[in-house]
N, C-alpha and C positions, 0 to 999 in steps of 0.2 A: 504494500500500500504506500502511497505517498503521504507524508508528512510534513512540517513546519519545525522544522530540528533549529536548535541552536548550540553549540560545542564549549562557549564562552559566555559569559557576562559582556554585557553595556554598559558600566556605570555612568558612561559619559551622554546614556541616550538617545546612540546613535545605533538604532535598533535595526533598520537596513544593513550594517556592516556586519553582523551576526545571525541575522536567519539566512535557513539555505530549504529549498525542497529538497526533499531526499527519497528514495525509496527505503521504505524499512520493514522488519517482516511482517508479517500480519498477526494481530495479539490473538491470542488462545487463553481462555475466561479460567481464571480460578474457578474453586466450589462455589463461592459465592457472590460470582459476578457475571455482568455481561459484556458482551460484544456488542455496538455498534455501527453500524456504517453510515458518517455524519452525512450529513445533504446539508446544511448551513453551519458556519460557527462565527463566533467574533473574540475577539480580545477585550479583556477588561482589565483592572486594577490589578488583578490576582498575576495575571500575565507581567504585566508593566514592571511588577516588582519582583517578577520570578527572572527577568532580563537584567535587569539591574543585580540580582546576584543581593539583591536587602530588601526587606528588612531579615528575612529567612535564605537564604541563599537554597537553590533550590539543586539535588542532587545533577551533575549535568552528565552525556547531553540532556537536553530534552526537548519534547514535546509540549510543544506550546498551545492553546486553545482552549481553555476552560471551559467557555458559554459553547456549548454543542446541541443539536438535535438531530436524529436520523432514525433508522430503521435498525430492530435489533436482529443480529446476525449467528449471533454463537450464543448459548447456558450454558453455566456451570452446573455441575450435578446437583448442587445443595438448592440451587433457584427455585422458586417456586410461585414467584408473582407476577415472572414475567415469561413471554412467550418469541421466539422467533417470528418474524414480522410484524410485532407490539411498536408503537411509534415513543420514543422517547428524547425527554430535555434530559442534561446534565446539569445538577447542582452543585455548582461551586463554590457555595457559601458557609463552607466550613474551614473554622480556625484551628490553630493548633490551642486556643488559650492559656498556652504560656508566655511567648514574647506581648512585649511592652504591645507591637502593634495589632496583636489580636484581642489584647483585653483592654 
């Protein structure tokens, strides 16, 4: 699948010099997770600050796109609320409530 990878930090916010499309493999769901295949996404704050490398510096590379919706494609064995061609958003509004910036 292609992605929205980044290798490096921007602290200087110059977010064009660090993203690259990439081919990368295609995710395989834990017990208790799903699979996707987005049809829209956007960047938000959570993005912004995962480029930036702060206030959490975020493991890299990575995958960038938080706000997602699409079509679910793979279940994990333990699943049970969602189904193969079930339409779903991605919630990214979870903190870690420890650093200063999630609480």
């Amino acid at each position: 699948m292609k992605a929205v990878v980044y290798e490096k930090y921007a602290p200087d916010d110059n977010y064009k010099s660090i993203l690259q499309v990439k081919e990368v493999p295609d995710p395989k769901p834990k017990p208790n997770e799903v699979v996707f295949s987005v049809k829209a996404a956007a960047l938000n704050y959570n993005d912004i600050w995962g480029m930036r490398g702060q206030p959490v510096p975020v493991p890299l590379p990575h995958i960038s796109g938080s706000d997602a919706a699409g079509d679910v494609i793979a279940v994990g064995e333990d699943v049970t609320g969602f189904k193969v061609g079930d339409k779903v958003v991605s919630h990214s509004n979870m903190s870690c409530r420890v650093c200063q910036a999630c609480t």
